[in-house]
C-alpha positions in Angstrom: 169.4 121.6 22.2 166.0 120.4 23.7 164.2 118.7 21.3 160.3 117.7 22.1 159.2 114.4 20.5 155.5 114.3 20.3 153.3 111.0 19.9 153.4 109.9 16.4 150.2 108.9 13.7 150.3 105.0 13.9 148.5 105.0 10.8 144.2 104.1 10.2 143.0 107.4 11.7 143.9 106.4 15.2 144.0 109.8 17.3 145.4 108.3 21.1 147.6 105.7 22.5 148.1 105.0 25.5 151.0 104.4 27.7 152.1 100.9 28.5 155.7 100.9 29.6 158.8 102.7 29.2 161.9 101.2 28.5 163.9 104.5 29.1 164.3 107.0 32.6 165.1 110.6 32.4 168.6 111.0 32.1 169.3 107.9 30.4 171.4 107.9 26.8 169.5 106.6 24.1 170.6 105.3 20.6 168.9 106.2 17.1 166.0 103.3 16.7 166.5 102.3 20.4 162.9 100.7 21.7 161.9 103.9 24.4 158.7 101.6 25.5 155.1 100.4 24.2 151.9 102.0 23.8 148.3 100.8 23.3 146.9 101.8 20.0 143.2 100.8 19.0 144.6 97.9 17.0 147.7 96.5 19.2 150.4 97.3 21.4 153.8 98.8 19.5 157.1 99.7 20.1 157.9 103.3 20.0 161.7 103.4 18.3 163.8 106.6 19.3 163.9 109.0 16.1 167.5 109.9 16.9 170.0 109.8 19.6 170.4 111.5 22.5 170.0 112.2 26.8 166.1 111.9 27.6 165.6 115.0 29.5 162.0 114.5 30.0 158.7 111.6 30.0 155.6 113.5 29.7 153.6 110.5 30.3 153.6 107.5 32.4 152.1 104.4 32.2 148.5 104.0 31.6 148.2 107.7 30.4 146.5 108.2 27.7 147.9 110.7 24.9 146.5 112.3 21.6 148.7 112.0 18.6 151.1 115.0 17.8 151.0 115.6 21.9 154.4 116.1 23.8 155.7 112.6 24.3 159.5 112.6 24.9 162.0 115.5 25.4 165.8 114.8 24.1 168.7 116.8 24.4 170.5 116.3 21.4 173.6 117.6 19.7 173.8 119.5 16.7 171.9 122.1 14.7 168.0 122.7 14.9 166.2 119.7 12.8 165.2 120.9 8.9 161.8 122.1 8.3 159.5 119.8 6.5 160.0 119.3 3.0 157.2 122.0 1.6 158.3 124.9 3.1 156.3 127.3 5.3 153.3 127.3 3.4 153.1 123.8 3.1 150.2 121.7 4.5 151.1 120.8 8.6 152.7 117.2 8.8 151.7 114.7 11.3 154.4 112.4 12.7 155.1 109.3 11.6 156.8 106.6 13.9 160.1 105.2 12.5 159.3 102.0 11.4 155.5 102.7 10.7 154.6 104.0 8.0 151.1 105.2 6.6 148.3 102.5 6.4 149.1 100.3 3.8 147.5 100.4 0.3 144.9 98.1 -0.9 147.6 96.9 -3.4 148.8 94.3 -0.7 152.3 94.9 -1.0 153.9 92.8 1.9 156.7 96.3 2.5 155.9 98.8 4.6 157.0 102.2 3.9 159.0 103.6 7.0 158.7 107.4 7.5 160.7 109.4 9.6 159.0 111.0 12.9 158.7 114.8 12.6 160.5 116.3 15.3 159.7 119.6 17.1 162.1 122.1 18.6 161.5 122.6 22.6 160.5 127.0 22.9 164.0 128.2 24.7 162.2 129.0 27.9 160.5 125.5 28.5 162.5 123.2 30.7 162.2 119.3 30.9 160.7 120.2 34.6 158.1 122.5 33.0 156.4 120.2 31.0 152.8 119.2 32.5 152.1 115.7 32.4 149.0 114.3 30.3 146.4 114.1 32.4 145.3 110.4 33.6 141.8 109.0 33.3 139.4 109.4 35.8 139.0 106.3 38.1 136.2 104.1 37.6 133.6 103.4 40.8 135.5 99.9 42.5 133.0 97.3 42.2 133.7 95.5 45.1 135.0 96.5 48.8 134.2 95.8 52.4 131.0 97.2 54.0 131.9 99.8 56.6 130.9 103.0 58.4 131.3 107.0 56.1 134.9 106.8 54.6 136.9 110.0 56.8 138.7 110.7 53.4 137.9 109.8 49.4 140.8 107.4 48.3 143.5 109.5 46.3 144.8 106.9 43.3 148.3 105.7 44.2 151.0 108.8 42.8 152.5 105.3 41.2 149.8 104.0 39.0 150.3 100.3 39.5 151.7 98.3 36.4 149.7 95.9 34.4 149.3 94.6 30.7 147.0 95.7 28.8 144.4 92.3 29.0 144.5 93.1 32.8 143.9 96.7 32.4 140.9 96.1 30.2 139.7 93.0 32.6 139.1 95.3 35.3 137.3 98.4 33.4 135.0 95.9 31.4 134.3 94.7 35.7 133.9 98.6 36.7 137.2 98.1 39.0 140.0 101.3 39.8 143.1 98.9 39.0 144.7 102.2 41.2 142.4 100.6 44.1 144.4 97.2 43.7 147.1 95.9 45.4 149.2 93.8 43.2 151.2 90.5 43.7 153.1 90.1 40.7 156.8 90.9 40.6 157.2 94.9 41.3 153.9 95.4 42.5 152.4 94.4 39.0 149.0 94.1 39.2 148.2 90.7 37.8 144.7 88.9 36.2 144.9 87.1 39.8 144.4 90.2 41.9 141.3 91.5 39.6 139.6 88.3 40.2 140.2 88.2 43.7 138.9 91.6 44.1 136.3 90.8 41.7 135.1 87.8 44.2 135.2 90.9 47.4 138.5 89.1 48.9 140.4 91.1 51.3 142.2 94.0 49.3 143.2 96.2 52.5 146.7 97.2 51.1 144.5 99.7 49.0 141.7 100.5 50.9 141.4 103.9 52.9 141.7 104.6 56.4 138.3 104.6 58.3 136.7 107.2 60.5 135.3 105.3 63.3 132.1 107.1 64.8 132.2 108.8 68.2 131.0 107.9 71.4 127.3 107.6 71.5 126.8 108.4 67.6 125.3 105.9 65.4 126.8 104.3 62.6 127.1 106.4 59.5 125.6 104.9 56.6 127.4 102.7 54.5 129.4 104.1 52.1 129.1 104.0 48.2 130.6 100.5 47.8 129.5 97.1 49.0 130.4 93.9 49.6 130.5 91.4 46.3 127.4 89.0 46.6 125.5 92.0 48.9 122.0 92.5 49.2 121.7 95.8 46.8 118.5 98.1 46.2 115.0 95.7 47.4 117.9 92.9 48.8 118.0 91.7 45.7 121.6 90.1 44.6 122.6 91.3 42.0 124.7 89.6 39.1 128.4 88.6 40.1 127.3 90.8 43.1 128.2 93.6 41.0 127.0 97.6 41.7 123.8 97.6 39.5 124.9 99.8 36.8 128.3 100.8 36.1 130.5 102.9 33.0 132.4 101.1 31.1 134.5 103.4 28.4 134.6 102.8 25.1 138.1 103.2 23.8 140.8 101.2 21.7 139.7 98.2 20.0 135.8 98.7 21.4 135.5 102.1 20.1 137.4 101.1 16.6 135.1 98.4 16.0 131.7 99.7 16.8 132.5 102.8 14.0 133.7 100.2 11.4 130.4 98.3 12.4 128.0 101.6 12.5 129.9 102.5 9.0 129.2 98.9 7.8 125.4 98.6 8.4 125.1 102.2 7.2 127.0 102.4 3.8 126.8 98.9 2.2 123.6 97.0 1.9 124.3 93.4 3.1 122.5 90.0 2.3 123.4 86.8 4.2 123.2 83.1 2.7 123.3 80.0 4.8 124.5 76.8 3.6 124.7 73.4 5.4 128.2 71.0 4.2 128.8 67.5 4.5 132.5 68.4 5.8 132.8 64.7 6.8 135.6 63.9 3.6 137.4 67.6 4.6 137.9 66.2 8.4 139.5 63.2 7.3 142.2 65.1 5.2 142.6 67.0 7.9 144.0 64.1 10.0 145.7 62.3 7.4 147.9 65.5 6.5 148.4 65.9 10.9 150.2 62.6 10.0 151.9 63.8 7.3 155.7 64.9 7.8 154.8 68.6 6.3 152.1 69.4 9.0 153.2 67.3 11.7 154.5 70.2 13.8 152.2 72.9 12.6 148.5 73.5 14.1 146.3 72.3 11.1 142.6 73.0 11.4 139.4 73.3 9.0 140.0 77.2 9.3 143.0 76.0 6.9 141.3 74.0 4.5 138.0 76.7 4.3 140.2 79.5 3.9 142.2 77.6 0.8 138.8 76.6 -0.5 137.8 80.6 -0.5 140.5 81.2 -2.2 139.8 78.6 -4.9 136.4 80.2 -4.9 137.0 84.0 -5.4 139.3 83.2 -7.9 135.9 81.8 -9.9 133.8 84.9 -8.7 136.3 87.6 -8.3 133.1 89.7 -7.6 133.2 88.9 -3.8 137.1 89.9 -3.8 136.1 93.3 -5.1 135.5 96.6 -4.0 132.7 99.5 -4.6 134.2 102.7 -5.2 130.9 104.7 -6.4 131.2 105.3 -10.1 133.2 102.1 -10.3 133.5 98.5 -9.0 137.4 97.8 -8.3 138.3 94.3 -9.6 141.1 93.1 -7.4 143.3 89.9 -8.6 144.9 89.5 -5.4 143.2 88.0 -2.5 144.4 90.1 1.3 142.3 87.2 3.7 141.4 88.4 6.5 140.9 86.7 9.7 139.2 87.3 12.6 140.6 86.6 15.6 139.0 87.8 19.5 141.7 88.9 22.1 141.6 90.0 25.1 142.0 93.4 23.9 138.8 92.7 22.0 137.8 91.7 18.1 140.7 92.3 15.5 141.1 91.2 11.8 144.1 91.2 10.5 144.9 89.6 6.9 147.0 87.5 5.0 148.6 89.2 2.3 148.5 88.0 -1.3 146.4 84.5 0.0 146.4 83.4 -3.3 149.4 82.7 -3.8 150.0 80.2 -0.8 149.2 76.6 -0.9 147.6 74.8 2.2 150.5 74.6 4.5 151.6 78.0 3.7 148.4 79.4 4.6 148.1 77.2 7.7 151.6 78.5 8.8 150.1 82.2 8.1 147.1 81.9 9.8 149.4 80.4 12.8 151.6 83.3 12.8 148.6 86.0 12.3 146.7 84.2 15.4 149.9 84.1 17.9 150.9 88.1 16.9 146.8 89.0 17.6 146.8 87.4 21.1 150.1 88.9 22.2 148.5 92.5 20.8 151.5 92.6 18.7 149.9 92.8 15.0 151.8 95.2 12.6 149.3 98.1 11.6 150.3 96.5 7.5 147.9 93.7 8.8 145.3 95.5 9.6 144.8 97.3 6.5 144.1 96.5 2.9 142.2 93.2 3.4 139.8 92.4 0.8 137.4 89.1 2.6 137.1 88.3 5.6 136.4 85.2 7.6 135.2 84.6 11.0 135.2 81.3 13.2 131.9 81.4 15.3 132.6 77.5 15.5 135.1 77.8 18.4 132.1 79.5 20.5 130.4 76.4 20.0 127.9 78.1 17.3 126.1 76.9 14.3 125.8 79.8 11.9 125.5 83.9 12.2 124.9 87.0 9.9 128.8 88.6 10.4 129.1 92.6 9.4 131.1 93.5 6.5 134.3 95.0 7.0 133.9 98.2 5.8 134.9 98.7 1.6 135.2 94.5 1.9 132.2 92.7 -0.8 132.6 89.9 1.2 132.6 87.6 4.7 132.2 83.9 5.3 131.2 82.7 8.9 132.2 79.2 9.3 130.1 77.3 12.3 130.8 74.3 14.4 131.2 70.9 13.3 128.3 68.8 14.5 128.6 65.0 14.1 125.0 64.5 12.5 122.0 62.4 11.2 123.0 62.7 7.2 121.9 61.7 4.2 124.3 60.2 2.4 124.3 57.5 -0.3 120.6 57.0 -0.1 121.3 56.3 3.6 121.0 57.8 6.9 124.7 58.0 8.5 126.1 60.5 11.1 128.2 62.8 9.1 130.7 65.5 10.1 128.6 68.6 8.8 129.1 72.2 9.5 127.0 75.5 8.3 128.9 78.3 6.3 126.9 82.0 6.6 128.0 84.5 3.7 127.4 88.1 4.3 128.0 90.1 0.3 127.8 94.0 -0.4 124.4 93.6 -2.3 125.7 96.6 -4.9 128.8 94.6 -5.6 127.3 91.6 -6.4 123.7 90.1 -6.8 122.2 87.0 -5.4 123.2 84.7 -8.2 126.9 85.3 -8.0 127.1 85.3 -3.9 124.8 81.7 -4.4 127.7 80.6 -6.7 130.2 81.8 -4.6 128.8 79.8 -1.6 127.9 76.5 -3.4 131.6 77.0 -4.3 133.2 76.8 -0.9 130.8 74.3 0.0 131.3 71.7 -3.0 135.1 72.0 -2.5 135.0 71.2 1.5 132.3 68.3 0.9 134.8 66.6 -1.6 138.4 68.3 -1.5 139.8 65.1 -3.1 144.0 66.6 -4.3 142.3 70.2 -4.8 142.6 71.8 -1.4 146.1 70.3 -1.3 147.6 70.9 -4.8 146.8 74.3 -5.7 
């Protein structure tokens, strides 16, 4: 019996995925939770676990297609009976899949389980044949952004049968740079297309592997003009060079983590009123405990920072004005006891903030070991969708960029988010004296309905009295 398999609901409204590898050919035997391949969601790249066992009969997308959830994804011939209807009967409400082994979002409660739901599956029609079935339809190629100069192109380049395989970061390196990666020859192992070969295309070095054959003009014509694409570094529209020798405008789309981000953002600034507070710490006193406990035989092989010791000291904090932990829910302010910290973290996939579940109830190292483990899952793009729900504050490291202090955006139905700054070896007072200090600048962004001035000022003075002398606190509680 042909069963069709269609792309499952990953869970926060996300309505695509797209294709990153299969593990699986047609024909081959698969095993009940075998890994078939990976997609791209909005948030991270997943593993798609087989629902069942059985022969794959047909792939009805290849890699880097892009497919909307509850879309033909997989065709099985299995054995047995036709699957049971959906618990509800047949005038119950239409179910969306759910991938084995991800569930729903998670609930605000910050329960560290996830529930795992069964995929729905769908019965092939009788008449449809793996053969039959259309592939998704792959995106349009972008404009290349750098080629050779040359006389009229005879033919339009036709995007190789075999899209070329990339990772994602590569994939996104060369939309962001208005490049076909279809255009690209790669180098890597396979023919993958690697960061290498986007740069060197990128700088206009030689790429002829992928470029089209050339009409060369007849006897006694002149030179057709040149084509559509130019050389990198070119003289462009007045001979004017333009930046990175680039085209001078080009489409970037806005998809995955781009797209997610600027509607929480839009939804942010439009739904919750937002006040930022600045305040300037003498961190001096925090940045030696951090290199006593590096010494120490509990840290020594763990990467402690002062994200650590400012996300224990919020924690301290929001536990003395739970208003910044809570959450507006019109007719009502939620009180929440539990502290989901989130943290975020930029990849090369873009800006995502997963969270630490039930903060409060970790003491420094165990929070430095979380924050370890949330950072190393972001950059590979393999953060559990749990992670990325629920949180209740947020904070963001603008330090790392080298940058003193901002006004972050709220996550949306979050009171709260600190932005911590760089540490600046400064001209202090301190003692009565002039000394250089270790000082760094903390911006706090609050949901003005949530809480008012007074209690975000506390809040803040908080954080900052506990850095400027942690003393036993940061490391004791």
């Amino acid at each position: 019996m042909l069963t069709v398999f269609p792309l499952p609901d990953l869970g926060e409204g996300l309505t695509e995925s797209e294709i990153v590898s299969w593990n699986v050919k047609e024909g081959d035997t698969v095993a009940l939770n075998q890994v078939l391949g990976e997609v791209e969601t909005a948030k991270a790249v997943v593993e798609l676990p087989s629902p069942f066992a059985g022969v794959v009969s047909a792939l009805h997308a290849g890699p880097g297609e892009v497919v909307e959830v509850g879309k033909p994804l997989v065709t099985f011939e299995v054995e047995g009976e036709e699957p049971a209807a959906p618990a509800g009967g047949e005038g119950g409400a239409e179910r969306t899949p759910t991938l084995v082994g991800y569930g729903a979002a998670a609930d605000a409660g910050g329960s560290r389980r996830r529930r795992r739901g069964a995929a729905t599956l769908t019965q092939a029609p009788p008449a449809a044949a793996p053969a039959d079935a259309a592939p998704a339809p792959a995106e349009p190629p972008l404009a290349p952004a750098a080629a050779v100069v040359a006389p009229a192109i005879a033919e339009a380049p036709a995007p190789r049968a075999d899209r070329p395989r990339s990772t994602p970061p590569v994939r996104k390196l060369a939309r962001d740079a208005g490049l076909d990666i279809a255009l690209i020859a790669g180098t890597g192992p396979e023919g993958l297309v690697t960061r290498a070969d986007v740069q060197a295309a990128l700088s206009g070095a030689p790429i002829a592997a992928s470029l089209p054959t050339l009409a060369a003009p007849a006897a006694g014509e002149a030179p057709a003009a040149p084509a559509a694409v130019v050389q990198a570094g070119s003289a462009h529209e007045g001979g004017a060079r333009t930046l990175g020798g680039r085209p001078r405008t080009w489409d970037v789309p806005v998809k995955g983590v781009k797209k997610a981000t600027a509607n929480a953002m839009v939804a942010s600034m439009r739904d919750q009123p937002q006040v930022t507070e600045f305040l300037t710490v003498d961190v001096t006193r925090s940045m030696e405990l951090t290199a006593q406990l590096k010494r120490e035989r509990g840290f020594r092989d763990i990467k402690l920072s002062p994200l650590s010791l400012v996300a224990k000291a919020v924690c301290i904090a929001l536990e003395r004005e739970p208003g910044l932990n809570a959450r507006w829910a019109g007719e009502n302010i939620t009180m929440q006891s539990f502290v989901n910290l989130g943290i975020a973290a930029a990849t090369d996939r873009g800006l995502v903030v997963p969270n630490i579940k039930d903060a409060q109830a970790l003491n420094l190292l165990g929070l430095c070991e979380a924050i370890n483990e949330l950072a190393a899952t972001a950059r590979a793009g393999k953060t559990p969708q749990a992670s990325l729900t629920g949180g209740t504050f947020t904070i963001t490291n603008v330090g790392v960029f080298g940058v003193d202090a901002g006004t972050p955006i709220l996550n949306p139905g979050e009171t709260g988010i600190l932005a911590m700054g760089q540490v600046r070896r400064t001209p202090w007072e301190h003692h009565g004296e002039i000394a250089l200090r270790d000082v760094m600048t903390l911006s706090l962004t609050f949901d003005h309905r949530v809480v008012d001035g007074a209690e975000g000022s506390r809040f803040l003075a908080d954080v900052g009295a506990i850095l400027s002398d942690p003393g036993r606190t940061l490391t004791m509680v």
